[in-house]
VOGU-3710 file (C-alpha; in Angstrom, 3 decimals, decimal comma):
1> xxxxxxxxxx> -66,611/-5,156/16,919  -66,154/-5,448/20,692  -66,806/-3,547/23,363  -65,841/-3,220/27,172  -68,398/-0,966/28,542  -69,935/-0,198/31,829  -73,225/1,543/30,341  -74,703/-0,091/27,126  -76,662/1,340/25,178  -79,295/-1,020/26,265
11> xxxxxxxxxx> -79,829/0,804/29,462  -79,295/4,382/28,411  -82,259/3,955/25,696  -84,453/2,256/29,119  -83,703/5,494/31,233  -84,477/7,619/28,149  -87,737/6,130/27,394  -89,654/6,625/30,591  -92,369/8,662/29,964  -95,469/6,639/29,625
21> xxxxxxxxxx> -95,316/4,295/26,561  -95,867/0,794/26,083  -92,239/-0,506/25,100  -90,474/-3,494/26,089  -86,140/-3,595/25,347  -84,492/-6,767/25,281  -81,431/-8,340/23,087  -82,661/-9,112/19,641  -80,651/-12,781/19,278  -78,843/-14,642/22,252
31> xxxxxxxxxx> -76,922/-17,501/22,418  -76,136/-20,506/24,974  -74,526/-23,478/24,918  -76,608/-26,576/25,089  -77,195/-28,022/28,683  -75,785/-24,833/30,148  -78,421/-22,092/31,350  -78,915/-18,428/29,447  -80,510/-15,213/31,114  -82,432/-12,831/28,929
41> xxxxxxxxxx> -82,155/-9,431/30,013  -85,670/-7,678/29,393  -86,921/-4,186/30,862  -90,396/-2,941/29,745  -92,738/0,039/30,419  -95,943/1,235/30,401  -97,707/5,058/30,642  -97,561/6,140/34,439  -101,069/7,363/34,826  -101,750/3,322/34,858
51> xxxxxxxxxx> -100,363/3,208/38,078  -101,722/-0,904/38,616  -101,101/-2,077/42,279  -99,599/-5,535/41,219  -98,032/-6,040/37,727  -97,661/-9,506/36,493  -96,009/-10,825/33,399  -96,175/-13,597/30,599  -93,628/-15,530/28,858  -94,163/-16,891/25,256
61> xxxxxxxxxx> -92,491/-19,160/22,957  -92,814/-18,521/18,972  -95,757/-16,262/19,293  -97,098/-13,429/21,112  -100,402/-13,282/20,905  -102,572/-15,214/23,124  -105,316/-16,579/20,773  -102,844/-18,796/19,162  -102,487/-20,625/22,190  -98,358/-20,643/21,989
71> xxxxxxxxxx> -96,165/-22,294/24,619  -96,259/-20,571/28,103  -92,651/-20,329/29,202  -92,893/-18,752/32,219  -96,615/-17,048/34,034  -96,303/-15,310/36,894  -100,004/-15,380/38,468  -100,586/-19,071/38,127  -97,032/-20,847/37,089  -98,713/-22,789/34,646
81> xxxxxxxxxx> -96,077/-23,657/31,822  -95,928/-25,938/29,051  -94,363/-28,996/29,605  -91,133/-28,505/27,786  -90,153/-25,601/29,791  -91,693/-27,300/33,141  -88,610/-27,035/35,859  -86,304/-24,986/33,022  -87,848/-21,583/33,492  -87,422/-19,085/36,399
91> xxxxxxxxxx> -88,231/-14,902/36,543  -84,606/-13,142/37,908  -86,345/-9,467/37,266  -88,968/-7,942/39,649  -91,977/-7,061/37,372  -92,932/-4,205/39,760  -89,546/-2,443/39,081  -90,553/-2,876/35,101  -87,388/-5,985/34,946  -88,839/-8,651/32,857
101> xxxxxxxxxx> -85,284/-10,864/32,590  -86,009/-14,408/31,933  -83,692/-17,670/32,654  -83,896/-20,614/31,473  -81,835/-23,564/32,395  -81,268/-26,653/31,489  -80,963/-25,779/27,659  -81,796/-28,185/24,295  -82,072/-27,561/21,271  -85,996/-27,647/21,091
111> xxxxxxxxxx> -85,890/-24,690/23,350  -84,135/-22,585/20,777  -86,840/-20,052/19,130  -88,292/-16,521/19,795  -89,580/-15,476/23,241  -92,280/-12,469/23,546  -92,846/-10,689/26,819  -96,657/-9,533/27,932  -97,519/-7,274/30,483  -100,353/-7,987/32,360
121> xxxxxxxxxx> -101,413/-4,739/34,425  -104,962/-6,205/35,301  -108,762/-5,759/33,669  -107,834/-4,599/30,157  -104,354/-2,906/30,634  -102,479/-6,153/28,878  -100,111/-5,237/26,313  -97,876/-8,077/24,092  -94,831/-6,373/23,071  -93,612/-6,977/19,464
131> xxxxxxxxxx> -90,021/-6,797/20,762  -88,961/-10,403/20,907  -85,356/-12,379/21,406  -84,141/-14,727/19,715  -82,367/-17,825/20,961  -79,767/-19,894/19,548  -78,578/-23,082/21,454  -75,462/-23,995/20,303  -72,705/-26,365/20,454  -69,329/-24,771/19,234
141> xxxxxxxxxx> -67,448/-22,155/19,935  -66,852/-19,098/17,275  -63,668/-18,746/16,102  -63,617/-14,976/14,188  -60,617/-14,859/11,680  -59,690/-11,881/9,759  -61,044/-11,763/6,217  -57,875/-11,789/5,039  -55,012/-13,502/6,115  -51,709/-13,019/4,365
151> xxxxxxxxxx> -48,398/-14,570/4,796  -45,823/-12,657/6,707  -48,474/-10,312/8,198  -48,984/-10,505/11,596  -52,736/-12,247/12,254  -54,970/-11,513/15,107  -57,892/-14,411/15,457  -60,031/-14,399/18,487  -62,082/-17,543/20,235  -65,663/-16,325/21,003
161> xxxxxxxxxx> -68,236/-18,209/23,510  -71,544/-16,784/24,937  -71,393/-16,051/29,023  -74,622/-15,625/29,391  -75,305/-18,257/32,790  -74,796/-16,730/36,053  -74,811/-20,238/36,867  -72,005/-21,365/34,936  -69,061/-19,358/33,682  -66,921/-20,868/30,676
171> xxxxxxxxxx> -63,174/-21,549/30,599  -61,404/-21,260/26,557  -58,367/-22,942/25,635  -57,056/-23,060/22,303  -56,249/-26,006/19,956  -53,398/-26,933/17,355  -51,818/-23,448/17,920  -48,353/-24,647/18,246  -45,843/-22,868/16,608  -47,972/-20,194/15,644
181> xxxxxxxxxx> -48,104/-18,321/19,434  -49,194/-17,883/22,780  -53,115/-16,663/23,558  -53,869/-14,139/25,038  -57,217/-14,328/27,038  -58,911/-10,883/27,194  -61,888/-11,879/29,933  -65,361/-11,331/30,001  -66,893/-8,976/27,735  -70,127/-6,863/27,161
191> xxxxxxxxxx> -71,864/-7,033/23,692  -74,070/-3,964/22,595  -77,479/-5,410/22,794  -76,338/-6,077/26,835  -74,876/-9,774/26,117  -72,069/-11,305/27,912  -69,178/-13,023/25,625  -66,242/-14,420/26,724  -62,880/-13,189/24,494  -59,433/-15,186/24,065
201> xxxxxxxxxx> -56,778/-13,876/21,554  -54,274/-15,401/19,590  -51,613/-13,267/17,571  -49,138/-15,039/14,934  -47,358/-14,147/11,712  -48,315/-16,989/9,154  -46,342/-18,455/6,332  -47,396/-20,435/3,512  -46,793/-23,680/5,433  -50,207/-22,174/7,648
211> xxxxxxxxxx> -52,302/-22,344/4,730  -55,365/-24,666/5,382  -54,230/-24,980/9,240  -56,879/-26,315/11,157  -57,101/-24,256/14,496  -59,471/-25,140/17,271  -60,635/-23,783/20,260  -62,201/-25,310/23,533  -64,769/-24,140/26,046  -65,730/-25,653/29,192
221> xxxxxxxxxx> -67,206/-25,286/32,244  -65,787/-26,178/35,724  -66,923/-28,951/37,488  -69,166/-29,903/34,774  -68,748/-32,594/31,788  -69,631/-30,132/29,444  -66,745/-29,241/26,878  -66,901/-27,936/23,311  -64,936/-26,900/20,796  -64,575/-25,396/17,652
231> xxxxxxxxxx> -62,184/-25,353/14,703  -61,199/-23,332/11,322  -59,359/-23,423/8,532  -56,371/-20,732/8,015  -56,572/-19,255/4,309  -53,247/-17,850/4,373  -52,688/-15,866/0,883  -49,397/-15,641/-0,674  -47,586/-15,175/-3,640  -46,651/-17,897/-6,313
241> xxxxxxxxxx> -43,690/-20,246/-6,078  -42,683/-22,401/-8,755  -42,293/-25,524/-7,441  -42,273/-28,013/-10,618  -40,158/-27,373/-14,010  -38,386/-29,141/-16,322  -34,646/-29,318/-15,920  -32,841/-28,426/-19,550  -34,148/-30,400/-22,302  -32,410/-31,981/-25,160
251> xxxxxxxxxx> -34,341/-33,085/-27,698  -34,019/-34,552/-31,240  -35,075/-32,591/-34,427  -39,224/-33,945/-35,178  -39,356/-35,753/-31,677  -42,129/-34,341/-29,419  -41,135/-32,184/-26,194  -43,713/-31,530/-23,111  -42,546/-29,001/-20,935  -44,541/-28,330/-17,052
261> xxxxxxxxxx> -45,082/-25,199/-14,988  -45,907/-26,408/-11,518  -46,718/-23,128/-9,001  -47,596/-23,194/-5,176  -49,835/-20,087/-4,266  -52,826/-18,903/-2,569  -54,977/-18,500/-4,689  -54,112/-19,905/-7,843  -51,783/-18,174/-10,460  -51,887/-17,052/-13,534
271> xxxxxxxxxx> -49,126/-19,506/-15,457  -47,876/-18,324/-18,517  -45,407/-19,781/-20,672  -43,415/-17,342/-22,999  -40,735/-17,286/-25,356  -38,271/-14,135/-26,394  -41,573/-12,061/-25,215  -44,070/-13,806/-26,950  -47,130/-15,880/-24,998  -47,401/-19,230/-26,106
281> xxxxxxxxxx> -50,282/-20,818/-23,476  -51,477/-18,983/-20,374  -53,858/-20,327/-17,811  -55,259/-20,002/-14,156  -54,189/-23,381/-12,981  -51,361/-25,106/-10,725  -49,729/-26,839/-13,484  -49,289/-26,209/-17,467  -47,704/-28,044/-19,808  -46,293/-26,419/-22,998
291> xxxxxxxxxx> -46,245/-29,345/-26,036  -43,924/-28,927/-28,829  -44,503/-31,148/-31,834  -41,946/-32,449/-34,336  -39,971/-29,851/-32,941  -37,122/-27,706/-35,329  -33,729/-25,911/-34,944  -36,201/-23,169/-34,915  -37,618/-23,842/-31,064  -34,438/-24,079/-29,817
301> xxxxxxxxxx> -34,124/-21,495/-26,792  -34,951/-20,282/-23,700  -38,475/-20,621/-22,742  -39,850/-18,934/-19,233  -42,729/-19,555/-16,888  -44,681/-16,516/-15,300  -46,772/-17,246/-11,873  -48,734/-14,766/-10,514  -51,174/-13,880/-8,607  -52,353/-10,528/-6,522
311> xxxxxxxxxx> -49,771/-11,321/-3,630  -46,756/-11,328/-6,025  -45,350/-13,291/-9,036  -42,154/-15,227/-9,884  -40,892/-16,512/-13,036  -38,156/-19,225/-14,120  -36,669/-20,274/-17,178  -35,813/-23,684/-18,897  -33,147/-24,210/-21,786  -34,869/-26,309/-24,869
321> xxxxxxxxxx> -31,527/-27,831/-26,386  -32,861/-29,310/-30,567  -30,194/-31,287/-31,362  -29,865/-32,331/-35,216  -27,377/-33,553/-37,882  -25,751/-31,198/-39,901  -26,707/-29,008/-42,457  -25,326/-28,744/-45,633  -21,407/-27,355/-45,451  -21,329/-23,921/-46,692
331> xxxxxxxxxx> -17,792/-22,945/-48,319  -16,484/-19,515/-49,004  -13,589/-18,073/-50,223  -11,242/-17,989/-53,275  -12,064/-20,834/-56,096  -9,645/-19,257/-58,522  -6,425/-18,120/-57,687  -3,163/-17,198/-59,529  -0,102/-20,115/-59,140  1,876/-18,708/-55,857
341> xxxxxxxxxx> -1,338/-16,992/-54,750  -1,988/-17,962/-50,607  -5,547/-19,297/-50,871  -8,115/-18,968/-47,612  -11,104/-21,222/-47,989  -13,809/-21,202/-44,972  -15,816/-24,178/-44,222  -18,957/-23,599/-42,179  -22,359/-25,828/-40,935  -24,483/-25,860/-38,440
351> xxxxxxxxxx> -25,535/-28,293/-36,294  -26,411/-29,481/-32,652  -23,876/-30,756/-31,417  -21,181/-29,287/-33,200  -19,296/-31,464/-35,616  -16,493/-32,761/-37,054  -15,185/-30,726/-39,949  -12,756/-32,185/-42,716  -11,440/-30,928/-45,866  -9,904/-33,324/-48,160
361> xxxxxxxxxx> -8,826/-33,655/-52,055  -8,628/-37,176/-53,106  -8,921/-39,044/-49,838  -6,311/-37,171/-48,137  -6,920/-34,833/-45,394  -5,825/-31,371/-45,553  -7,470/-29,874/-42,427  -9,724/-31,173/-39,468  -11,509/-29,546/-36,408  -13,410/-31,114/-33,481
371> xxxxxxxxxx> -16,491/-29,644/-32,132  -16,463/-26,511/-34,170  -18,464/-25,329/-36,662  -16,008/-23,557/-38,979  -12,963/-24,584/-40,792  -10,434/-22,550/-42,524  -7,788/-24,205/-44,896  -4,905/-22,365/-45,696  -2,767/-23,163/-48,999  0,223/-20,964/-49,203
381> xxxxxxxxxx> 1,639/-20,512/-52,656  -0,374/-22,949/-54,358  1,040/-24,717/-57,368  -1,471/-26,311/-60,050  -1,439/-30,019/-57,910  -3,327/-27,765/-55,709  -5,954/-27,661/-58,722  -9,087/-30,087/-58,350  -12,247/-31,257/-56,439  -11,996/-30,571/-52,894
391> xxxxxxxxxx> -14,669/-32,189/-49,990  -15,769/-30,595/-46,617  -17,510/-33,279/-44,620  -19,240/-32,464/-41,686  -20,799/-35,256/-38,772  -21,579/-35,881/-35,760  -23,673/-38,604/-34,276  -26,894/-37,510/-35,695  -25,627/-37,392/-39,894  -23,304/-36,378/-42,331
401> xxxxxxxxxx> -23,390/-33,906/-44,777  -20,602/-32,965/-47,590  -20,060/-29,978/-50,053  -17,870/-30,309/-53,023  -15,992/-27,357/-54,338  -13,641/-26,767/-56,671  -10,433/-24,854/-56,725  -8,990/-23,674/-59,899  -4,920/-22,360/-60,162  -4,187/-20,378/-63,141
411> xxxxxxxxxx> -0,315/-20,635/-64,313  1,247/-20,415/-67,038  1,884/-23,180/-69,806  4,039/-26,331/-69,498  4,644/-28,458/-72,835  5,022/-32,257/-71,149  7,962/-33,757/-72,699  5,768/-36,862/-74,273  4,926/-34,244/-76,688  6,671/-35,612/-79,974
421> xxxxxxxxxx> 6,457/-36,231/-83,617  6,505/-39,399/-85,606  6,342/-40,271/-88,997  4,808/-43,250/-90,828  4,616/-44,233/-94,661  4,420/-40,870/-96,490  2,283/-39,016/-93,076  4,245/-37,426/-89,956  1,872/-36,554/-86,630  3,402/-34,542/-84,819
431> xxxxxxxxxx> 1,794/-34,191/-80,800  2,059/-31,641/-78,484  0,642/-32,015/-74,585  0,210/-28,784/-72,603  -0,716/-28,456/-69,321  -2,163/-25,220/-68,485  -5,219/-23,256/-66,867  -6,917/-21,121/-68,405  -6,812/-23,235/-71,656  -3,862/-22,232/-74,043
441> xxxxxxxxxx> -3,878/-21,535/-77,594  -1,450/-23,781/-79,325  0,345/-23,500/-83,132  2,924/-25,626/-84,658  5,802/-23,330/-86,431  7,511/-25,437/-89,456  10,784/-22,664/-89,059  12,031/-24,335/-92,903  9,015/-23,812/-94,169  8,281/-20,321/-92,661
451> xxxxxxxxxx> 4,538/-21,620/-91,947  2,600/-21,665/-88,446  -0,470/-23,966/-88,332  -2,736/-23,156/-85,323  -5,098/-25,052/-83,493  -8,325/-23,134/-85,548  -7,153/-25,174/-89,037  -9,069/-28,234/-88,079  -8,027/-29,475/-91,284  -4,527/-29,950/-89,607
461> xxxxxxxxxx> -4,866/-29,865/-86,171  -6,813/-31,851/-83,888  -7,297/-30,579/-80,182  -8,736/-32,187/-77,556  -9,097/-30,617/-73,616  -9,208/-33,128/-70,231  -8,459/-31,613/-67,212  -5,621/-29,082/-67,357  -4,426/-31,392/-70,532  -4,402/-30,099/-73,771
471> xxxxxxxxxx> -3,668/-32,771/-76,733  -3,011/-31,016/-80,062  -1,924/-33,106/-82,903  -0,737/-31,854/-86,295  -0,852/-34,647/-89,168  1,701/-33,564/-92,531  0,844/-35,866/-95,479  3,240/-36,406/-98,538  6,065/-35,493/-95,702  8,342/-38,761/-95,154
481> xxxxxxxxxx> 10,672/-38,411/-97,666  12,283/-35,594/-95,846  10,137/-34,513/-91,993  10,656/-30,769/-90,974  11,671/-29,274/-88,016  8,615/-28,638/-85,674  8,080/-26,357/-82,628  4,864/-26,415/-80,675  4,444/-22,721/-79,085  1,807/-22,567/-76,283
491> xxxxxxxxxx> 0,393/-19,280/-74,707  -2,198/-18,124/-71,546  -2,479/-14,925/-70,052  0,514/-15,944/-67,801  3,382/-16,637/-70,553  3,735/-18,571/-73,457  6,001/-21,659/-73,801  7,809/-23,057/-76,815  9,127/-26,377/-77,428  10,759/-27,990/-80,951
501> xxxxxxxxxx> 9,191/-31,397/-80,944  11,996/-34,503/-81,139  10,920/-37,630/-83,676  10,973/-40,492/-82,311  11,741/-44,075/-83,997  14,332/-43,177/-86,330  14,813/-46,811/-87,698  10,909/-46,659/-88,150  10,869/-43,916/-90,692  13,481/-45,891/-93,310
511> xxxxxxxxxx> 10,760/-48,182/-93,565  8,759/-45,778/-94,378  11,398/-44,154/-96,865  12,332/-47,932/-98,477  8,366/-48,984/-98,495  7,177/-52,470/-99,356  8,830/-53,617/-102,771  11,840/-52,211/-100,967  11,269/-54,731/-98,069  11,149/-57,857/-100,118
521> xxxxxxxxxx> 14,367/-56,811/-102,010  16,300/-56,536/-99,053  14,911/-60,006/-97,538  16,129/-61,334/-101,037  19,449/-59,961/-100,443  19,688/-61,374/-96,945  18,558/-64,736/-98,120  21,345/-64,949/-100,471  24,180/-63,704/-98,439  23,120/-66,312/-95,813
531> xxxxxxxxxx> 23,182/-69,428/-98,178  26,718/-67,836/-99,453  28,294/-67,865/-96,127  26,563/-71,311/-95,365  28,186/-73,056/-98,376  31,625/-71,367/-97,667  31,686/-72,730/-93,894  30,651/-76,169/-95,154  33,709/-76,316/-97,380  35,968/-75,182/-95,011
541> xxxxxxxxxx> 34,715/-77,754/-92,315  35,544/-80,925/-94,673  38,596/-79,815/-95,526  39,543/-79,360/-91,950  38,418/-83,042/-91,014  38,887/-85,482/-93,381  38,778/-88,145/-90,567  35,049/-87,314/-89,535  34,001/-90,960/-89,411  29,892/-91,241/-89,846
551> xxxxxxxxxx> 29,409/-93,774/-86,854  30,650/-91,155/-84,372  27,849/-90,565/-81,956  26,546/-86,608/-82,433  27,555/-84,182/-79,677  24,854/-83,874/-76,260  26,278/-80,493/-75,555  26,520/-77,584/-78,727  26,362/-74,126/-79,670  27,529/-71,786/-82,711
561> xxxxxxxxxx> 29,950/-70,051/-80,118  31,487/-73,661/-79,757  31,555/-76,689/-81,845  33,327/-79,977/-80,584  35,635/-82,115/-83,324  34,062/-84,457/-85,444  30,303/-83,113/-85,323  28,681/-83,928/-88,471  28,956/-81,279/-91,271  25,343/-81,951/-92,117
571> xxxxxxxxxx> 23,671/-81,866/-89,287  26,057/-78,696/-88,281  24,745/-76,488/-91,450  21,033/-77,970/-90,717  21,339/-76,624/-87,328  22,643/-73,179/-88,681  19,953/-73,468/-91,274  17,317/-73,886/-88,825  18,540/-70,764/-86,156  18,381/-68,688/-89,254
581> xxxxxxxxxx> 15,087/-69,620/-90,438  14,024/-69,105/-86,782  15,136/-65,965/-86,454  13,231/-64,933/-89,929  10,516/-66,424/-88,448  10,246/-64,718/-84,865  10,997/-61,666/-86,993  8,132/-61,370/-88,928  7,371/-58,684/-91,401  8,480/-54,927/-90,202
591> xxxxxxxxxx> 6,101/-53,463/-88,132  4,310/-50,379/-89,390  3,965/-46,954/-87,504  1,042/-46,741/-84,611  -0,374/-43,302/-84,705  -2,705/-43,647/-82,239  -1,919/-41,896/-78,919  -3,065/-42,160/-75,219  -2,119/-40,591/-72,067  -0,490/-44,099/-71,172
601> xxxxxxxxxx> 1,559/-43,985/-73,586  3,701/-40,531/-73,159  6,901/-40,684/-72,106  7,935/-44,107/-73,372  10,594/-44,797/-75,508  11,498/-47,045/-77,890  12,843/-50,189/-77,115  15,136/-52,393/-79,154  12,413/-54,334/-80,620  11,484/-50,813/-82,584
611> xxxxxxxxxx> 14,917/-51,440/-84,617  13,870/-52,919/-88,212  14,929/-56,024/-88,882  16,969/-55,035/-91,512  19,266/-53,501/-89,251  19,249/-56,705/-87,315  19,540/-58,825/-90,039  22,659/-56,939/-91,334  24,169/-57,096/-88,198  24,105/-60,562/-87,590
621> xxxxxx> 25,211/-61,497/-91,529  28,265/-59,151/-90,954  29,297/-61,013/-87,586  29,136/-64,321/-89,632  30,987/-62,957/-92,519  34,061/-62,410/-90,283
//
């Protein structure tokens, strides 16, 4: 610390010491600039009852005792010196008044050391003092900053040079303390020890820009070349500021992700990356990366850097943004519902971004949202075509995922109207189609016969399930001769449903009836009534033309509708001949009853090329018998 004082200690302890002691008082350490000058202040005493009539004095340089020959600085009874100090030295105190102050002028850096004082009294009253000062030559000035410096607290560093030449007084200026404020130059000031320093002041409130300023300050002395200066570095503290993150991160799911903490403080901070609470790296460094690898849904968050340090701490966060295709659709809601029911079905994923959700049943789409990740599909009174396979897709421009789920309408039986019976030979199978869910039981009810066969006689009825389908056929053997009525009763837990079951190919089952001897009687029949009716035209056809001449040319243009006059009889009953046997021919034998059933077949009915040919056959022999 400094002090302005006009009695130092130095002189009090002199004034309180005379009594008759050997003692010398001088300033422990001194300093100078080189090539300026520096006085050393030295009083000494000695007891009174000495009372020597001349007292001299000796200067020494690094030692005081005489025997080791050191360097005379200054000698006052012959001013004999060693040659380094030759010219440089001079006595300002009067020995006689016990003032032993020393200058020396001309300063370098060899002359920097310890100088001893000895009092020379005369005969044997010589006494070396062990008090010694030390001098420093030096070249800059000392710049004294606090031990701390903190931003936004008001600083107070002071510029301190040595005034210790009467010969030359030093002027301070200060250096590179722009914008941080004005000096203030206190003046000339008294150390402890009886030293001379000169003070200037400078007072500032530094920021964090300040940090590692370089401040300087300048002495120098009028009229003289002789300038130095002095410089030091600010260490302004002050709290962390995050000066380097990541902006929000989007990521892929399994990609790697680096994320950096940058903080500006003084001195360094504590970084810390966290997550909901939890540490995840910490260090005392200016930057620090957080690596993520192959990263999940799972990281996806917020993630937060802590700085701090003992000045104050700040923390920001940065959004970590996983994005990924999505995840198998989840579907809840009603898979079974009652025909009329309203049916709610919820369609959910997840996924980043949000999808695309569609529900469809056989390619076509019932309900579709954009960007969401839920979808509800209404059905309002559903009717069994509501019944099936349903899909909910979801996508989005990292996948596609689908769910299949299956809705299942309960209603009552329906007997399909392909359900029929048909006979063939001596067997009738009669089939029954019912469309239903849950699965009906089925029986066949012969009312003439007062007997129900149900679908557990296997001996009787085959069933067979697809879908909401159910096929059951009853076979009756030994029944063509005379086919019962038949009703095919269905029943659920919603209703039953009865339905008497129409046969079909009526003209079929007199086949059936006449059988095959039967057949080949009739075709002898028809054959005969055909050559009867041929013979009986051929009569009538010469009688009608007895002028038919056999070199008229035969007709280009004929038909049995038409026949033009004088046409050969011959060739006219050939041609009849020929139709007839064509007509046999295309015929064929009668066909005989297909039992076998498929899906593709229901519905159809028969066509006239079911009739027998018997029937046809009769027909067209009646139309030629008229």
């Amino acid at each position: 610390m400094i002090f302005l004082t006009t009695l130092p200690l130095f002189w009090i302890m002199i004034s309180a010491s005379r009594g008759g002691h050997w003692g010398a008082w001088m300033p422990s350490s001194i300093s100078a600039f080189e090539g300026t000058c520096v006085s050393i202040p030295c009083r000494f005493d000695f007891p009174d009852e000495l009372r020597p009539a001349v007292v001299h004095g000796v200067w020494y340089f690094n030692s005081p005792y005489p025997k080791n020959y050191p360097p005379v600085v200054f000698k006052s009874r012959t001013q004999v010196v060693h040659e380094s100090f030759q010219g440089r030295s001079r006595l300002l105190g009067d020995l006689g008044m016990r003032n032993c102050t020393l200058l020396l002028s001309s300063l370098s850096p060899e002359l920097g050391g310890k100088y001893y004082f000895r009092g020379d009294l005369g005969g044997y009253n010589q006494y070396t003092f062990s008090e010694h000062s030390v001098l420093d030559i030096i070249n800059t000035p000392n710049i004294v900053v606090p031990p701390e410096v903190v931003a936004g607290t008001e600083v107070e560093v002071s510029c301190m040079v040595p005034d210790n030449c009467p010969e030359l007084r030093p002027e301070l200026s200060w250096l590179g303390h722009e914008g941080l404020g004005e000096p203030t130059v206190l003046g000339r000031l008294r150390e402890d020890e009886g030293t001379w320093v000169q003070v200037s002041l400078l007072h500032f409130v530094p920021t964090r820009e300040a940090n590692g300023h370089r401040l300087g300050c300048q002495a120098s002395f009028p009229n003289t070349t002789l300038q130095f200066e002095g410089y030091a570095s600010l260490d302004v503290k002050y709290p962390p500021v995050i000066v380097e993150m990541n902006a929000s991160v989007e990521a892929i799911e399994g990609s790697h992700v680096s994320l950096l903490c940058g903080a500006d403080s003084n001195p360094l901070p504590l970084l810390t990356w966290m997550r909901d609470g939890t540490v995840l790296r910490e260090a005392v460094t200016e930057s620090l990366f957080l690596d993520l690898e192959e990263v999940t849904p799972a990281e996806d968050g917020v993630y937060a850097c802590l700085a701090e340090n003992a000045y104050g701490q700040e923390n920001r966060t940065v959004g970590l943004s996983v994005m990924y295709a999505p995840r198998k659709p989840m579907v809840n809601g009603t898979m079974v519902a009652v025909e009329g029911e309203t049916v709610s079905i919820l369609c959910s994923t997840q996924s980043n971004p949000d999808p695309i959700l569609t529900i469809f049943k056989e390619k076509q789409i019932l309900a579709t949202v954009i960007y969401e990740s839920e979808l509800q599909l209404e059905l309002p009174a559903v009717t069994p075509e509501d019944d099936g396979e349903y899909w909910c897709v979801a996508e989005n421009q990292y996948g596609q995922r689908a769910t299949t789920f299956n809705l299942s309408v309960e209603f009552a039986p329906v007997i399909l109207l392909e359900s029929h019976c048909a006979a063939a030979r001596d067997t009738v199978q009669c089939l029954c189609v019912v469309k239903s869910n849950p699965e009906p039981s089925v029986a066949f009810e012969l009312p003439s016969r007062n007997v129900t066969v149900n679908e557990t006689e296997r001996e009787f009825v085959y069933s067979e399930r697809s879908g909401l389908l159910l096929t059951s056929i009853l076979t009756l053997r030994g029944q063509a001769q005379a086919p019962p009525r038949v009703i095919c009763t269905s029943r659920n837990l919603y209703g039953t449903k009865s339905l008497e079951l129409p046969f079909q190919g009526a003209h079929r089952l007199m086949w059936a009836k006449i059988g095959p001897v039967g057949a080949v009687v009739a075709f002898a029949i028809l054959i005969a009534i055909v050559c009867y009716v041929t013979q009986t035209r051929r009569k009538k056809n010469v009688t009608e033309s007895p002028s038919f001449s056999a070199g008229d040319n035969p007709p280009v243009l004929f038909s049995s509708d038409f026949r033009i006059s004088g046409a050969p009889e011959k060739y006219e009953s050939e041609r009849r001949l020929g139709s007839e046997r064509r007509l046999l021919g295309l015929r064929g034998e009668p066909p005989e009853l297909d039992l076998s059933y498929s899906h593709s077949d229901l519905g159809k009915r028969p066509t006239k090329d079911s009739y027998t040919l018997t029937e046809e056959l009769a027909e067209y022999a009646e139309i030629r018998v008229k």
